[in-house]
N, C-alpha and C positions, 0 to 999 in steps of 0.2 A: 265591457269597456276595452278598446285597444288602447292595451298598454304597456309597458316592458314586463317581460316576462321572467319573475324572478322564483327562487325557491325558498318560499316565506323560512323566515328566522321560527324560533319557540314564540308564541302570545308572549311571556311574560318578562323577554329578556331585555327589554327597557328596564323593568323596575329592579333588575340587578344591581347590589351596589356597584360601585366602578372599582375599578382595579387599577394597581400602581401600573406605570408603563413599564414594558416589557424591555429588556436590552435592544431585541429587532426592533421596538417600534421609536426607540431614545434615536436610534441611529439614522432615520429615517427625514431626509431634507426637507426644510420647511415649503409650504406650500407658496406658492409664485402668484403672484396677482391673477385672477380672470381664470385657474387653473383649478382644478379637483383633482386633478391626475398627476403624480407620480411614481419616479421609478423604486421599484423593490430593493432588497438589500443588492441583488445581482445589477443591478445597473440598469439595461435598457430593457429586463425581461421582469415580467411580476412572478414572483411566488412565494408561494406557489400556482400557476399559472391556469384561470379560470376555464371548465371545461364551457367549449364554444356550444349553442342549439344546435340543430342539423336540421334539415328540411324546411315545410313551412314556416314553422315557428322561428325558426332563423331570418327568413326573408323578411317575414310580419314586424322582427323586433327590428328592422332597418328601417324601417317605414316610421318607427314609433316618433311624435311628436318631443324633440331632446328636450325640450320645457320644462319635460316632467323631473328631472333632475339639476338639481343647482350643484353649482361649484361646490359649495360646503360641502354638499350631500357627497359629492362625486371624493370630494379629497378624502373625506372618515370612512367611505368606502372602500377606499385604494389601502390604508393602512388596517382595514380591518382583514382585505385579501391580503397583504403581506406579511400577517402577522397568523395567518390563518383562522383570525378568532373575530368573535361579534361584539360590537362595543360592550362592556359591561360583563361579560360572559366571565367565567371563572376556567382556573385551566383544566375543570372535568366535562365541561359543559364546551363543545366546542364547535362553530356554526361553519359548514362548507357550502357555499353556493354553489349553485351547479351554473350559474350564467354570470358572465361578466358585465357588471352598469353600463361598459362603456359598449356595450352590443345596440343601445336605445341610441346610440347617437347619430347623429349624419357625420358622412366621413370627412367633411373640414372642419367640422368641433371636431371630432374624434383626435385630429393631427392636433390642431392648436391645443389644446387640454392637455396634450402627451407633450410636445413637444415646449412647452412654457415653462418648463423644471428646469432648473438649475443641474438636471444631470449632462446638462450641451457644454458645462462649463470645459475647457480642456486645461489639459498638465494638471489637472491637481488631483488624481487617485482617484476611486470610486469613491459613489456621490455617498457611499455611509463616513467614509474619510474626508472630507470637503466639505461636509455640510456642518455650516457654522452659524448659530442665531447670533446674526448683527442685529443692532437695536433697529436698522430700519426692515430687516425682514420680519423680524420680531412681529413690530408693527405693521409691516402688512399683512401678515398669517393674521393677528386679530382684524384685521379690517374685515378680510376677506369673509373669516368666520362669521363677524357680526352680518356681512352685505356683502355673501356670497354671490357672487358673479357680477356685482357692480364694482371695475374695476375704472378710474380716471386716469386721463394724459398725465395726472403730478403724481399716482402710483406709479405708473408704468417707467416714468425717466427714474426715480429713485430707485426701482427693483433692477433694472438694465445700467445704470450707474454701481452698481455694488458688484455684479455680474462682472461688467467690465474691471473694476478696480482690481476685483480678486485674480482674475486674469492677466492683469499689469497691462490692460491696453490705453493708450495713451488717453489724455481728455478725454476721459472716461463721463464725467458729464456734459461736456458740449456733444459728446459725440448722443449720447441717449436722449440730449433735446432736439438734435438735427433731425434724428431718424425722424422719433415721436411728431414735432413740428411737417414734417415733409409729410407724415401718412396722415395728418389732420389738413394738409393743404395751406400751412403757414411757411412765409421762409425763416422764423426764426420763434424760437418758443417763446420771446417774450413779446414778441407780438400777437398770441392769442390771448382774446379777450376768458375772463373771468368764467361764462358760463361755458366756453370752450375748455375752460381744464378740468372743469368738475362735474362736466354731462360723463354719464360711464359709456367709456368704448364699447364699439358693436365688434363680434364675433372676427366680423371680415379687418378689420381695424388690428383687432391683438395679433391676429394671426401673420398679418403684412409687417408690424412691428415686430415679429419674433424673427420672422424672414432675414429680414433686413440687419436685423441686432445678431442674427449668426455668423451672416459675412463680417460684418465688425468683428466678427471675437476670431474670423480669419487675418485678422490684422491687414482688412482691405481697408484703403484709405475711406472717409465719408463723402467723399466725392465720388469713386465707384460706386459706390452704397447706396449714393441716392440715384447715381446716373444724371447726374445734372448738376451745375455751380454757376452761383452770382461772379460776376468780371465786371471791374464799374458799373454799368446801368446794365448789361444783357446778363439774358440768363441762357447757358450755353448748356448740352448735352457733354458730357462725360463720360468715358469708359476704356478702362485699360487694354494697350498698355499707353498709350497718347498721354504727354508730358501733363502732368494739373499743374494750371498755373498760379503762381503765388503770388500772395497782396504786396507784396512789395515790389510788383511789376505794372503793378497799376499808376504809381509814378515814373516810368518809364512813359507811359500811355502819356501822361500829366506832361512831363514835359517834352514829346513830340508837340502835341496841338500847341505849349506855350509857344515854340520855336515857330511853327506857322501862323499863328497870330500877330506874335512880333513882326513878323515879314509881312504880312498884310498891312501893320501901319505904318511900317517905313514906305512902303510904296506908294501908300496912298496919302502921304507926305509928299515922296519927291515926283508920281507921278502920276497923273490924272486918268489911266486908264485899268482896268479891270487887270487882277492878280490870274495871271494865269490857273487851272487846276490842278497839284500840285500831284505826281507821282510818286509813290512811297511803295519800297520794296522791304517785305519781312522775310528775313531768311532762318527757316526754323520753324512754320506759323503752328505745329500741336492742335490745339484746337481751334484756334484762328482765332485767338483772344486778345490780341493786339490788335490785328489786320481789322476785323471787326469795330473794335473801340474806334479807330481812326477814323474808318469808315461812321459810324453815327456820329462821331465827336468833330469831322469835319464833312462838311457834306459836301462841298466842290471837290474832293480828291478822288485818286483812285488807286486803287492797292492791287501788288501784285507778292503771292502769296506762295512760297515754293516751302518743301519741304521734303526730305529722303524716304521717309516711310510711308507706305502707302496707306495705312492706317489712320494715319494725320491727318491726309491729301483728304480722305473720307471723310474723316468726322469737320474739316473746317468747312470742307462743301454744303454738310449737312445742314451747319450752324449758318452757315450765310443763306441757306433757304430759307432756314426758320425765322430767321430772322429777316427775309427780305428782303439781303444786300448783297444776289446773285448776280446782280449787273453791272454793280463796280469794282468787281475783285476778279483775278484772272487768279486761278489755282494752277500751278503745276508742281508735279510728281519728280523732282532732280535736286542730286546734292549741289551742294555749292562747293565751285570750281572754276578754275579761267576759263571752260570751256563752256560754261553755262552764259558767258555774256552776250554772244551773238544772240541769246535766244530774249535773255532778257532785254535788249535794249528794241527787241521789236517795238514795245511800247513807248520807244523814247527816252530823253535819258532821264533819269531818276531825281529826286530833288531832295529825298531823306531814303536812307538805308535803317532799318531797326532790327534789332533782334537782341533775344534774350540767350547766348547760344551753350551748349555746353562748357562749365567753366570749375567745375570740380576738379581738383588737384586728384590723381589717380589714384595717391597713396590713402585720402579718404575717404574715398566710395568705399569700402567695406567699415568704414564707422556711421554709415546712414542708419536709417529707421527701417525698421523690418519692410515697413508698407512702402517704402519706397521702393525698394530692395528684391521682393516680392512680386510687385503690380508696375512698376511705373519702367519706359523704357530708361534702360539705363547707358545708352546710348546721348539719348536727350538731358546726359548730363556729366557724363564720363568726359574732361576737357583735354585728357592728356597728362603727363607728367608734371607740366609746369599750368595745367589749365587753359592754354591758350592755345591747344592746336586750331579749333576752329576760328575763332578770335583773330589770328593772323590771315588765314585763308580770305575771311572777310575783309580785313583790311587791305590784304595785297590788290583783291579784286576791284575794291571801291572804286579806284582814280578813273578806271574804265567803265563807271556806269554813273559818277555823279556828275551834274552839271558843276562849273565853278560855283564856290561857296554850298555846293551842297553841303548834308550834315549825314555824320555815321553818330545814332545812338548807339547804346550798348548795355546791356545789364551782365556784370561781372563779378567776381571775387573780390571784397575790401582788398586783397596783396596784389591786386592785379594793375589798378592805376601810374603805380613809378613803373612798375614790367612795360606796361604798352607805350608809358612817354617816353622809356627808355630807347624801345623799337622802334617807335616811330624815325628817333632822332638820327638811329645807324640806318634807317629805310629814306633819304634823301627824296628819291626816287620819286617816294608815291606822292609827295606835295600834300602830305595828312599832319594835321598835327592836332594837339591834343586843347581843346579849347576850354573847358571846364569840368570840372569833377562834381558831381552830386550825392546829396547823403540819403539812403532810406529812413525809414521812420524810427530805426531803432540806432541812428546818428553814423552811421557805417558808411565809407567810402565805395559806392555801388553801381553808379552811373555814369557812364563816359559819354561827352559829346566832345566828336571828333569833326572835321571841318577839313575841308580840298580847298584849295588855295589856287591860286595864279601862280605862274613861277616868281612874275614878278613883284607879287605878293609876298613870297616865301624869303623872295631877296631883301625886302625890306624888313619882313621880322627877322 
């Protein structure tokens, strides 16, 4: 029979009684869902460290069908080689293999089996120091024992939920249901139906979640992790370092389309003929998750999408292929500045300004989150001293690109709305004033609609 090639144990050392556990093998991290492999007391090395076949016999045991071993099997192996001894055996009686189990395996079991231990955890000491039986690993070491290698989607979020806690990585379980949900093809775990969470994962499934669950414990946000994120109704591509944009810019979104709907029924009030198409410029567009939303949420407009890093300029291109709205949107590659207006008004003049722009007070960008801090441009949020370097740039430029009564949206700093009605009011000049304030969801002073005026508009307010 071809089959792994090992160096049988004594006949009778099953019927050995069992022996108390050893201090090496007390020390020794519980076993990981879907895993039999574990690291030795040394960490990422076994020992003592099994000698390899050479020749054919080596070749052959590559070839072997990995069937032939389960999980269980593979993990009371891994602690039998660490311990140097065979289940059961006595400390005069002592079993040295000459061939390692894990020589039967094919080389992506071989990784995923190794690399599924809790020895990936970081900062916390070797894994004989760290390794601690929580009740839920507790409970899955017996799972595992009882149905070895039948490992489910609600194992695997509770065993990478513990991972992450021990780590101090944040949402520590939304983050292990995002992954888990994205590599089963759901966008959210509790949208997988019943027999989705308790079919056991395939080989290629754990190994993509373990993937995936190491950049998380790099404290990359879950939106690099997965390379893609829901924005109202689209689902966009993602990848550092380009701004991720947050749900509470989704009402930003919410209240542009209100603003041109409203103007759609005043007009067609006072007049009987068709609302022109309306032009909208986003200064800033990241991943084009504004520009985009506009674009589906209005579909007579058209958007003109600028942004300084050229990494932006890419990935919103990409997102407006994929999504099929390469014909209404003009991308360009340029900061915003007075001298960017000739270019911008090629299109005409503008009829809403949006942007979400950098509005971080300076002093705290070094109190962010590691993953912002880490992964995300910090440009795309550094605002200045007072927050408002870009914020004025925008508004100085406005009066020269909006039509009268155009609108400047804005997503800001709660301290920021008395700062800009205050500027406004010393900026005569720009015929801007401050028309409404809006709250985000978590009741916060967050959105500014601003408004260009007639002079002789300004003279009567």
């Amino acid at each position: 029979m071809r089959g792994c090639s090992f160096t049988a144990p004594p006949r009778d050392w099953r019927r050995l009684p069992p022996q108390p556990r050893s201090p090496r093998q007390a020390a020794l991290p519980p076993a990981p869902p879907g895993a039999g492999w574990a690291p030795g007391p040394r960490g990422s090395r076994l020992c003592p460290r099994p000698r390899r076949e050479s020749g054919g016999a080596a070749r052959a045991a590559l070839w072997r069908p990995h069937g032939l071993c389960s999980a269980g099997d593979l993990w009371q192996h891994q602690v039998n080689l660490s311990t140097g001894r065979a289940a059961g055996d006595n400390e005069e009686h002592v079993w040295q293999p000459e061939t390692s189990t894990m020589s039967c395996l094919i080389p992506p079991l071989l990784r995923k089996l190794w690399s599924l231990s809790p020895r990936c955890v970081l900062g916390r000491g070797t894994p004989s120091k760290g390794a601690v039986l929580s009740p839920e690993q507790l409970f899955l070491r017996r799972s595992c024992s009882a149905r070895p290698g039948l490992v489910t989607a609600t194992d695997m979020v509770s065993y990478w939920q513990k991972v992450f806690e021990t780590n101090g990585i944040p949402e520590a379980r939304e983050s292990s249901q995002y992954i888990v949900s994205f590599v089963l093809g759901a966008k959210t775990f509790q949208s997988l139906d019943s027999k989705s969470l308790h079919t056991p994962l395939t080989a290629l499934q754990q190994e993509q979640i373990q993937q995936l669950s190491h950049k998380r414990l790099q404290r990359m946000p879950v939106q690099y992790v997965l390379g893609e994120w829901d924005f109202q109704d689209l689902t966009l591509k993602m990848r550092p370092p380009v701004f991720i944009p947050r749900p509470e810019t989704e009402d930003l979104v919410s209240l542009v389309v209100e603003e041109e709907f409203q103007k759609c029924e005043n007009s067609a009030l006072c007049f009987p003929v068709p609302v022109p198409h309306p032009v909208i410029l986003e200064i800033g567009c990241g991943s084009g998750a504004i520009a985009l939303s506009l674009l589906r949420k209005l579909p007579q407009s058209r958007v003109i999408a600028m942004d300084k890093e050229e990494a932006a300029v890419d990935l919103t291109r990409e997102n407006a292929h994929r999504l099929q709205l390469q014909e209404r949107i003009h991308i360009i590659h340029q900061d915003v500045s007075h001298s960017c207006a000739k270019q911008l008004l090629l299109w005409g003049p503008i009829d809403v300004i949006v942007s979400n722009p950098p509005y971080v007070f300076h002093e705290d960008m070094a109190s962010l989150d590691a993953e912002i801090l880490r992964y995300e441009d910090l440009d795309a949020l550094d605002g200045g001293d007072d927050g408002m370097r870009v914020i004025k740039t925008i508004l100085a430029l406005a009066p020269s690109l909006l039509k009268v009564s155009g609108s400047v949206f804005l997503e800001v700093d709660p301290r920021h709305p008395d700062m800009v009605e205050h500027w406004l009011q010393a900026q005569p000049d720009l015929l801007l004033t401050l028309r409404a304030v809006h709250e985000d969801f978590c009741g916060k002073p967050r959105f500014l609609h601003i408004q260009k005026q007639s002079s002789w508009q300004l003279c009567e307010t």
